[in-house]
C-alpha positions in Angstrom: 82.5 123.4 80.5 80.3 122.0 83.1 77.2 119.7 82.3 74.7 122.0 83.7 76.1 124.7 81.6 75.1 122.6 78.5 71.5 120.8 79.6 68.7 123.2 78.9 65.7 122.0 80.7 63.8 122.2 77.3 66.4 119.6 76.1 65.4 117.1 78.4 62.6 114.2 78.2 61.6 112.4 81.1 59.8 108.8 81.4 59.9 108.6 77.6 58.4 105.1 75.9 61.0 104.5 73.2 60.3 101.8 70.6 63.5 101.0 69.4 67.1 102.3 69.2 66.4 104.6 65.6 63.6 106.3 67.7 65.6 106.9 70.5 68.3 108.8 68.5 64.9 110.5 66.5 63.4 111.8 69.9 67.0 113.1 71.1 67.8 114.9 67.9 64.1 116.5 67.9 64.9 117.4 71.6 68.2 119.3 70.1 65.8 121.1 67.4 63.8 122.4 69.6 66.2 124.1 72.0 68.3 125.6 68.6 71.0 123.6 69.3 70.9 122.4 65.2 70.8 123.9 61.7 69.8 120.9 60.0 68.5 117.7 61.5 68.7 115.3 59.1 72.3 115.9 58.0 72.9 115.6 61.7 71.1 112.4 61.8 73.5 110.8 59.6 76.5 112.2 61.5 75.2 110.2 64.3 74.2 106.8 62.8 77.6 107.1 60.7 79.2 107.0 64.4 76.6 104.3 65.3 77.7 102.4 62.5 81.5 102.4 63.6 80.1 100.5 67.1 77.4 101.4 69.6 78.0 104.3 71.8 76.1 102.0 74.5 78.2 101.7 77.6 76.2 99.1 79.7 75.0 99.5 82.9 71.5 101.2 81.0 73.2 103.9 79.9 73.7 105.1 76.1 75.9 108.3 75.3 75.5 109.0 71.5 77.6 112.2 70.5 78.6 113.6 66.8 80.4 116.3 65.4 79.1 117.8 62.3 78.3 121.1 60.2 74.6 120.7 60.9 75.5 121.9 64.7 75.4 125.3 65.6 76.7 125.0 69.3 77.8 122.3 71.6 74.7 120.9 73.5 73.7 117.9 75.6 69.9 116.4 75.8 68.8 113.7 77.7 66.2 111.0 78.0 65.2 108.4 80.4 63.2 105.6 79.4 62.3 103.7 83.2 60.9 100.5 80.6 64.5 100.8 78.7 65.3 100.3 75.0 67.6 97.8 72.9 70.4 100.1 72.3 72.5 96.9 71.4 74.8 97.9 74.6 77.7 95.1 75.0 76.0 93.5 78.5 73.0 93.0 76.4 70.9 95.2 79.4 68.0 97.9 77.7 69.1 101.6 78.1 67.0 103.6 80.1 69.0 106.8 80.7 70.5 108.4 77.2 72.8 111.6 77.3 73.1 112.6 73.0 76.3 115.2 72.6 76.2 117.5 69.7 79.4 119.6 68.6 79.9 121.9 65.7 83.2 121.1 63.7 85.1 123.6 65.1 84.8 122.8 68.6 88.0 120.9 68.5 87.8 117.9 71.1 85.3 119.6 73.9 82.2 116.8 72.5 85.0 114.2 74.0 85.6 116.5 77.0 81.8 116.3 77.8 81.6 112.9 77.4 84.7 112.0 79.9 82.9 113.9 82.3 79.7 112.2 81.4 81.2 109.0 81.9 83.0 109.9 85.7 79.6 110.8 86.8 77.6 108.1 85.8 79.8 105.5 87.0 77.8 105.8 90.4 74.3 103.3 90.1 73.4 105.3 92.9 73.3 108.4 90.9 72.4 106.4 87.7 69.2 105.3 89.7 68.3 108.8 90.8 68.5 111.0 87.4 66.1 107.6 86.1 63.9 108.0 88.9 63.5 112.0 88.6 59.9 113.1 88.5 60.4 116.8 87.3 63.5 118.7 85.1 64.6 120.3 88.3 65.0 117.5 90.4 67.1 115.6 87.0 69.3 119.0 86.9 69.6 120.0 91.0 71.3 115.8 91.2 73.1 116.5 88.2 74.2 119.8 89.8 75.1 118.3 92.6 77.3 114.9 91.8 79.4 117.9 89.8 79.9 119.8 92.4 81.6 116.8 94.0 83.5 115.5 91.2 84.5 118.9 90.3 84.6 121.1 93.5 87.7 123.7 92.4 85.3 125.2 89.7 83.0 125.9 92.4 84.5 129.5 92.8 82.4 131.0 95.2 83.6 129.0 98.7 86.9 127.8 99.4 87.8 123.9 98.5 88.6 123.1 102.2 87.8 124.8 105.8 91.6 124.5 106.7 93.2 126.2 103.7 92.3 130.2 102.0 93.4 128.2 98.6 94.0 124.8 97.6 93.1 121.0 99.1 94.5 119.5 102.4 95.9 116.4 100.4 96.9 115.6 96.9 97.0 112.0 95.1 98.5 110.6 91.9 97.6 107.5 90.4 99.4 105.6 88.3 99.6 101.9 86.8 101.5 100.2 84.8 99.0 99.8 81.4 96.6 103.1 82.8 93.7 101.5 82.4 91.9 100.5 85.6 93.8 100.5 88.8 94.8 103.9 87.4 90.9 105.5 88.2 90.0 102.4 90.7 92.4 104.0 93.0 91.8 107.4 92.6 88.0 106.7 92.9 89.0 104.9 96.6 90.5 107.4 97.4 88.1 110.4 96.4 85.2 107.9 98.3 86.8 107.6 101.4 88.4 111.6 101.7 84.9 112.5 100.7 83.7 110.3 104.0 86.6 111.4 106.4 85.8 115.4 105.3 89.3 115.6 104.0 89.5 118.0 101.1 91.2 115.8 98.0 92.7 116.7 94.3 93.8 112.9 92.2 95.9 113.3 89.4 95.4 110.1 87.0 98.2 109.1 85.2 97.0 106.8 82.7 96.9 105.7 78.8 95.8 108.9 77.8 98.1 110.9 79.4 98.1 112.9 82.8 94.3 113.9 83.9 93.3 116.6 86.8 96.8 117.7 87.0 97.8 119.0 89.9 98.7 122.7 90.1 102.1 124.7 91.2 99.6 126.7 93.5 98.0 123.6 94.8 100.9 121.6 95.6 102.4 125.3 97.3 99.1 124.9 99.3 99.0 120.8 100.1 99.9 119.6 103.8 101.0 116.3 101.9 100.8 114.2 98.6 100.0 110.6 97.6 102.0 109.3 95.0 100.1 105.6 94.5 102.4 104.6 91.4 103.7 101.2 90.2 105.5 103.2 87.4 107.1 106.4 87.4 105.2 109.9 87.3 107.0 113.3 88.0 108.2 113.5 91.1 110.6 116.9 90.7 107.5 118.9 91.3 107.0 117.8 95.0 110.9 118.0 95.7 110.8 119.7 99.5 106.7 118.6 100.4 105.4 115.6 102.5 105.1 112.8 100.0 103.7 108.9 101.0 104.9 106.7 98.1 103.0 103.4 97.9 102.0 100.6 95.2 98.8 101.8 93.5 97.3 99.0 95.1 97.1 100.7 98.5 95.2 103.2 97.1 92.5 100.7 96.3 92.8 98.8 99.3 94.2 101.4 102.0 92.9 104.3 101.1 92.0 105.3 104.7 95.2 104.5 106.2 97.0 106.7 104.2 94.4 109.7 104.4 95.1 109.4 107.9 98.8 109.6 107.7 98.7 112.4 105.5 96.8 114.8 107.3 98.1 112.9 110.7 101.6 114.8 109.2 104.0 111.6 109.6 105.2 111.3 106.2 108.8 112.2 104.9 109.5 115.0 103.2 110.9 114.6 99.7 114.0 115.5 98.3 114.2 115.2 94.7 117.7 113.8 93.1 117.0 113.5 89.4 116.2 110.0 89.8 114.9 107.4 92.8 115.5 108.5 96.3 117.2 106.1 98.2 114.3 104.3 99.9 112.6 103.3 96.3 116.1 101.9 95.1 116.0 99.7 98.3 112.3 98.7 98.6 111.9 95.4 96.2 108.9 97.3 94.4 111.6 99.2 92.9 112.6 96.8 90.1 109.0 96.0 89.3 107.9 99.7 89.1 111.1 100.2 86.4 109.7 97.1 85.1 106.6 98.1 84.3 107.7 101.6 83.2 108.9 100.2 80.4 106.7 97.9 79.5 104.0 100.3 79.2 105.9 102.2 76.9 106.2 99.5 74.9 102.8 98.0 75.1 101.2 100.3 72.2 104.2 100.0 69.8 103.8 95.6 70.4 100.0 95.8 70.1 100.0 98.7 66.9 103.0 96.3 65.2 101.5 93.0 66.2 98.3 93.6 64.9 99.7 95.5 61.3 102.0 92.1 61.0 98.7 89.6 61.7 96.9 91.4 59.2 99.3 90.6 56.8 99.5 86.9 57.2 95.0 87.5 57.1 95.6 89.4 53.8 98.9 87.0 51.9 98.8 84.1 49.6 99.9 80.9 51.3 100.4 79.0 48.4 102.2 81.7 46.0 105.4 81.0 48.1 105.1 79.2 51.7 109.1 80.0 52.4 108.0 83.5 52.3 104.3 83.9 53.9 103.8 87.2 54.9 105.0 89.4 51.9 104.2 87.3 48.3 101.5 90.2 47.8 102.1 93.8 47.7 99.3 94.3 50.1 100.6 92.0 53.0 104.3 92.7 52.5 103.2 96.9 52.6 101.2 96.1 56.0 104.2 93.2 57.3 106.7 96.3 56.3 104.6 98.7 58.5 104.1 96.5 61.3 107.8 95.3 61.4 108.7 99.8 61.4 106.6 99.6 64.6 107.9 96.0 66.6 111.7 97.5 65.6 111.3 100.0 67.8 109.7 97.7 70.7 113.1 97.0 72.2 114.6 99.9 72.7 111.8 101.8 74.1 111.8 99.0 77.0 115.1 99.5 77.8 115.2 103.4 77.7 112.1 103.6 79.8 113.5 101.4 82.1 116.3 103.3 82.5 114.5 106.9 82.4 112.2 104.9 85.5 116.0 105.1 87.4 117.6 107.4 86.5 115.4 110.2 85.6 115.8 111.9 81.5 119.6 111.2 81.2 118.7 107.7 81.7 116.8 107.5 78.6 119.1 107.8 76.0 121.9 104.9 77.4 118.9 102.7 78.0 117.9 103.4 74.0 121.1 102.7 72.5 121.5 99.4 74.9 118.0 98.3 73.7 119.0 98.8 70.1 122.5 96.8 70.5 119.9 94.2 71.9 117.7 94.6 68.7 120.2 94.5 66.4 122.9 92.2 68.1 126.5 92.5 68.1 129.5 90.9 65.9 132.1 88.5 67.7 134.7 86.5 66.1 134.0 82.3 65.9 135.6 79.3 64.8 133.4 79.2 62.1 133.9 82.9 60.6 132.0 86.4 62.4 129.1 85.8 63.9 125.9 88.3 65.3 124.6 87.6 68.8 121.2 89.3 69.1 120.7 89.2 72.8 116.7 90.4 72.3 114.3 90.7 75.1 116.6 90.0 77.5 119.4 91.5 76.6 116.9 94.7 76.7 115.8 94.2 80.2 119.7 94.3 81.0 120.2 97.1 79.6 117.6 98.9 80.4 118.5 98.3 83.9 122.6 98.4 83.7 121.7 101.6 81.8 120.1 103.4 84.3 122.8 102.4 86.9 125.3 103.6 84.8 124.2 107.3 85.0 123.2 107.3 88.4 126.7 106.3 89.3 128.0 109.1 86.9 125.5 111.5 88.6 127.1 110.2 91.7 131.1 110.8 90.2 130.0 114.4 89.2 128.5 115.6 91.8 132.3 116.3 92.7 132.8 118.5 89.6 132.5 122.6 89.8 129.1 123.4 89.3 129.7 126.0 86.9 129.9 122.5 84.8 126.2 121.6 85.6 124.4 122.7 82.5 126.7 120.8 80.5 126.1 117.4 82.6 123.2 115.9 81.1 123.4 117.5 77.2 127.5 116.5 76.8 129.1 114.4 79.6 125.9 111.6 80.9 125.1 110.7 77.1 128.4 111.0 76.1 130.6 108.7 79.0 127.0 106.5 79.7 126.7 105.6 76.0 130.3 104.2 75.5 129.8 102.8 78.6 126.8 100.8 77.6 128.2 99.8 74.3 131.2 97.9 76.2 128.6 96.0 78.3 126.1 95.1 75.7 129.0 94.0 73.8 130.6 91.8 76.1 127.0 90.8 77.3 125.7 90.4 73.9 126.8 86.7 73.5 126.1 85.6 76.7 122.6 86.9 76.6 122.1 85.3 73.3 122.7 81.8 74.4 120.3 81.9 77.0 117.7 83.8 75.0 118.1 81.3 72.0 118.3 78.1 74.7 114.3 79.9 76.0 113.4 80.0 72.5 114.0 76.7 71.0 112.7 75.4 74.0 109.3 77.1 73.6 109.2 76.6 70.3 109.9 72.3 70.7 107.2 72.0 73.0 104.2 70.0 72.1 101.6 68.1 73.2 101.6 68.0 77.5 104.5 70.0 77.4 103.0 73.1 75.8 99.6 72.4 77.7 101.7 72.9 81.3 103.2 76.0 79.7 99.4 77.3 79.0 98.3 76.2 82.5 101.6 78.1 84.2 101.1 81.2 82.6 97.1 81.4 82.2 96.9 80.8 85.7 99.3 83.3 87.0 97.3 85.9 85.0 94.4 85.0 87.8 96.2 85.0 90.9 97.0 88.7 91.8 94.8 90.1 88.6 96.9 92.8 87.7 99.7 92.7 90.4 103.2 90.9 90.3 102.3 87.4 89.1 100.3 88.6 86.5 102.8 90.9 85.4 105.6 88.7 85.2 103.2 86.4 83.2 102.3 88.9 80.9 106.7 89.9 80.6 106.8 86.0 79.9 104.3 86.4 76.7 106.2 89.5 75.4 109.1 87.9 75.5 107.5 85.0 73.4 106.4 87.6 71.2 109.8 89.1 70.2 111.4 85.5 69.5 108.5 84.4 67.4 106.7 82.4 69.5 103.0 83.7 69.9 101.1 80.6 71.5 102.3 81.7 74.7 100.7 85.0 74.6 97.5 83.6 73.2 97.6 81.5 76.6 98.4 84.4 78.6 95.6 86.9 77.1 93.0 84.1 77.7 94.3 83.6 81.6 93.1 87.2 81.5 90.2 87.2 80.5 88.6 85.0 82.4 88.2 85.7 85.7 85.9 89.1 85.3 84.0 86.8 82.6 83.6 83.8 85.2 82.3 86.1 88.1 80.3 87.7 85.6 78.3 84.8 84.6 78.3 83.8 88.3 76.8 87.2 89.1 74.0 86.1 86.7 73.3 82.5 87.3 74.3 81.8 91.0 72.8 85.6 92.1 72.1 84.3 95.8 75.4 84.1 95.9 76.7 87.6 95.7 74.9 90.9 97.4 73.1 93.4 95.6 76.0 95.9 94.9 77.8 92.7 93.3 75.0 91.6 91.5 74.4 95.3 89.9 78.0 95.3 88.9 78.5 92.1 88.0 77.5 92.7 83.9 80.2 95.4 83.5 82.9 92.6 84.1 81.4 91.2 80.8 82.4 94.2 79.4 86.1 93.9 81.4 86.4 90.4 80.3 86.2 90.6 76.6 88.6 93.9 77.0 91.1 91.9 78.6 91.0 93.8 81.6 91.5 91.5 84.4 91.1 94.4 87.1 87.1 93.9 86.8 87.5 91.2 89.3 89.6 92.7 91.9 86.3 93.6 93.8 85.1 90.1 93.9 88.7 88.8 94.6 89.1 91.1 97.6 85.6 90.7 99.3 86.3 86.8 99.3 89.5 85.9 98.0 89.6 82.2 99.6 86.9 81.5 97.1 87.0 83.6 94.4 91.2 83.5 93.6 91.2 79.8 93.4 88.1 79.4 90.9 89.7 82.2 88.9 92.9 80.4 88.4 90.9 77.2 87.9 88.9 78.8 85.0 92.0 80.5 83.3 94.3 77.5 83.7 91.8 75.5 81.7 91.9 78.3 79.1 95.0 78.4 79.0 95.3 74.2 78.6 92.6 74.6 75.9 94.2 77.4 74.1 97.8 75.8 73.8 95.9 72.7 73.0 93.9 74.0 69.8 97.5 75.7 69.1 96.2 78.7 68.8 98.6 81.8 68.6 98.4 85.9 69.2 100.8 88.5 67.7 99.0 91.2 69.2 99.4 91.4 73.1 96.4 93.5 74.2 92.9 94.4 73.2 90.7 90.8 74.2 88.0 90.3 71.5 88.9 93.3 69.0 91.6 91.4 68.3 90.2 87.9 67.9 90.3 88.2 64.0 94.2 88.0 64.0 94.2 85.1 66.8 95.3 82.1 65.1 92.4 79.3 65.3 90.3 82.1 66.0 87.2 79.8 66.6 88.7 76.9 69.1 90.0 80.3 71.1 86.9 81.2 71.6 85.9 78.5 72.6 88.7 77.8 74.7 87.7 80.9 76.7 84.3 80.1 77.0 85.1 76.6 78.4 87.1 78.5 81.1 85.0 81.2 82.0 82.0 78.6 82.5 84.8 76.6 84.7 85.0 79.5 86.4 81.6 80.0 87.1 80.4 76.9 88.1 83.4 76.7 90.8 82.4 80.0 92.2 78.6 79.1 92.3 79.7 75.8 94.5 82.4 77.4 96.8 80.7 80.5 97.8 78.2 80.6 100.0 74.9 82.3 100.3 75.3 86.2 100.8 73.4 88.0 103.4 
């Protein structure tokens, strides 16, 4: 459903003087009224203050989306408003709105009021476009430039000229992004990529693979039709589809940074062709991205169980009694003990999903289920005899990453040992004899394993958990800091693996040190961007308050921009501000059971206040290092 489809030129108000943010959502609805879109107004107006109420629908950058479903609708429509003076639409960078899209959707329209609004949202991220639809003197001109950026963003439902001179169907390239969280690399590379394709005249598709799920999937018929494909992945997407095509496989990273390189490659006609084997080709298993990208697979798989259980478990220590029964904090009220219970369901299953990931990441589906059961035998630990009578070694978070790992070997070396068998046998292979031979396998290795694991797991946890004092302050500086220096890439990652692992062995001051190391850096260039402005150029300056945004989401990515333009400067004052954070935050001994989510989740952060404060000390840090290293820009 395009955009175009859904503005009627009746619907839209140009150069509008709104008082406030209740008169701006009163001169959209009446803008609905009038073009029929509505069957009752003021029933409508409560849908969409009820949504208002929930959080403001205010994305920055001057631009306000506010969108309802609700009985009172009698079709799916879009108005829109542009106020050039702006209006206090309480966005999170504090900046007015002056261009407002409002979404109305029936009940029974399913999802398509989200639909509009994704699409929406991948238009306006362009200021450029942003400026023009604020600057529009007439309806036509606001419709022919909304007309138009569609038409780029979504050229395949253009039906009546082909997507590309070269092909009768199809695009010259495809691309597939993926990350390991899906969050921002994810669309920063696709949107490098679709820029410089755009610039080169190369017709372009990008698949996104991120938190939601698979977006712009890429079509049997397309990929038929493709002269190569992109995969720029540091976690595993499906790969069986392009089994036989050209395929360059690189770290999403090189789609931000190299997008022209490998646009040229692809249509240059120098890349491999791939042959798919039910798991890694050889050259991944070789390349030392491999272990990361398995990494990272299943991490991100067991990100949302962490952060759901995390949170569940922190709001029952908010909700409990302390002084009913300290021994048992947690659970001395029905309440807390229901929500602990709930939370504890969800963390259970934390281990074993990043072990069978992992091993699903090598070894393709058969993989899955021998990583699962070695992540459980982590989980739950294994019984050996002792001097002292039986005892359980629970081998944990590390004793998951083996497995997951030793898992997915396993079955690509049975893969390997039946590729000898008759192949009238092949159906059976991955139901009956991979599970089957690959779990027992994985039992005897997690069992003799177990123990050993244990030991070193337990000598990592009393460790962390007898620092103190400068001790535990080095520990926040370490891992705060190496959240800053690659924002996103290896070091953060491993720093981030660090906190998890804290996390599972009850130790949550480390990853209250590690979130804060990620939040600084887009908060520090973001302030810089507003008090040292001689220092940055105009396009940096104009994006600078969406890091604000970034920042408090924990979503380091929002500096990469900065970092990349002028990393001499801009990495070291990052890592500066975060290690401070991270001194700070170990200092005030504050703690975090929930790994993810930046301020949303500052109400279960343990000394909540002197966090805050913590991060504000860095970000400033941060700051007022980049406002004396960098110099003037042109």
């Amino acid at each position: 459903m395009r955009v175009t489809d859904l503005l009627d030129p009746k619907g839209i108000r140009l150069g509008a003087n709104l008082k406030d943010k209740d008169d701006a959502i009163a001169q959209l609805i009446a803008l609905h009224n009038s073009v029929g879109n509505l069957n009752d107004s003021e029933a409508f107006t409560q849908a969409i203050k009820t949504r208002e109420a929930k959080g403001t629908t205010a994305v920055g950058q001057g631009i306000a989306i506010p969108h309802g479903k609700s009985s009172a609708v009698k079709k799916v429509g879009l108005v829109a408003i542009t106020a050039p003076s702006g209006v206090d639409y309480e966005a999170l960078d504090g900046q007015p709105s002056n261009l407002l899209f409002m979404i109305a959707a029936p009940d029974s329209a399913a999802d398509t009021h989200l639909e509009v609004l994704s699409r929406l949202m991948t238009m306006l991220m362009d200021p450029e476009f942003d400026k023009i639809l604020v600057e529009a003197k007439t309806t036509e001109e606001f419709l022919q430039a909304i007309d138009k950026k569609e038409t780029e963003k979504y050229p395949d439902e253009v039906s009546d000229k082909p997507a590309n001179n070269n092909a009768s169907a199809g695009y010259q390239v495809l691309a597939v992004t993926a990350c390991p969280t899906g969050i921002a690399h994810t669309y920063m590379a696709a949107e490098a990529l679709e820029l410089k394709a755009k610039e080169l005249g190369i017709s372009l598709k990008v698949e996104t693979d991120g938190s939601g799920g698979a977006k712009n999937v890429l079509t049997d018929e397309e990929i038929a039709n493709a002269e190569c494909i992109i995969v720029a992945a540091d976690r595993n997407v499906e790969m069986a589809r392009f089994d036989g095509k050209k395929v360059i496989k690189v770290p999403v990273s090189d789609g931000i940074h190299k997008p022209e390189e490998l646009l040229k490659k692809a249509i240059a006609g120098n890349a491999s062709v791939y042959s798919h084997k039910g798991g890694s080709s050889s050259s991944e298993t070789k390349s030392g991205n491999s272990a990361y990208r398995h990494l990272m697979n299943g991490v991100s798989h067991m990100l949302p169980f962490v952060v759901g259980g995390g949170i569940l478990i922190a709001i029952a220590f908010l909700l409990d009694d302390y002084s009913i029964d300290p021994k048992n904090f947690g659970v001395n009220t029905p309440v807390a003990a229901w929500f602990k219970n709930v939370g504890g369901f969800a963390f259970s299953f934390m281990l074993p999903i990043l072990a069978g990931y992992i091993a699903m990441s090598i070894a393709d589906r058969p993989g899955l289920v021998v990583g699962f059961v070695g992540g459980y035998m982590a989980s739950v630990g294994s019984t050996f005899a002792a001097p002292g009578g039986d005892q359980t070694a629970i081998a944990g978070f590390l004793g998951a990453l083996l497995a997951g790992f030793v898992g997915g070997y396993i079955v690509l070396c049975l893969e390997k040992l039946c590729d000898h068998l008759p192949k009238a046998i092949d159906g059976i292979k991955p139901v009956l004899i991979y599970p089957l031979i690959g779990t027992l396998l994985m039992a005897v290795v997690m069992c003799a394993f177990n123990p050993i694991v244990a030991i070193i797991n337990n000598g990592i946890s009393d460790g962390l958990s007898s620092l103190n004092g400068a001790s535990s302050i080095l520990v926040g500086i370490i891992v705060a800091g190496m959240m800053a220096i690659d924002m996103g890439g290896p070091f953060n990652k491993a720093s981030y693996a660090f906190g998890l692992a804290a996390i599972s062995n009850g130790n949550y001051d480390v990853m209250a040190a590690v979130m804060i190391g990620g939040m600084v850096p887009p908060l520090a260039i973001a302030l810089a961007t507003t008090f040292f402005r001689n220092k940055f150029t105009e396009t940096e300056r104009k994006n600078g308050p969406v890091n604000y945004v970034m920042g408090l989401c924990f979503i380091t990515e929002g500096a990469i921009p900065y970092a990349a333009a002028d990393p001499i400067r801009v990495i070291p004052s990052c890592i500066i501000g975060s290690a401070t954070a991270g001194a700070l935050s170990m200092a005030f001994k504050c703690t975090l059971m929930a790994p993810h989510g930046g301020i949303f989740v500052f109400p279960v952060v343990g000394h909540w206040a002197m966090y805050l404060l913590a991060l504000a000390i860095g970000s400033v840090v941060g700051c007022l290092l980049l406002g004396l290293l960098k110099k003037k820009a042109n």
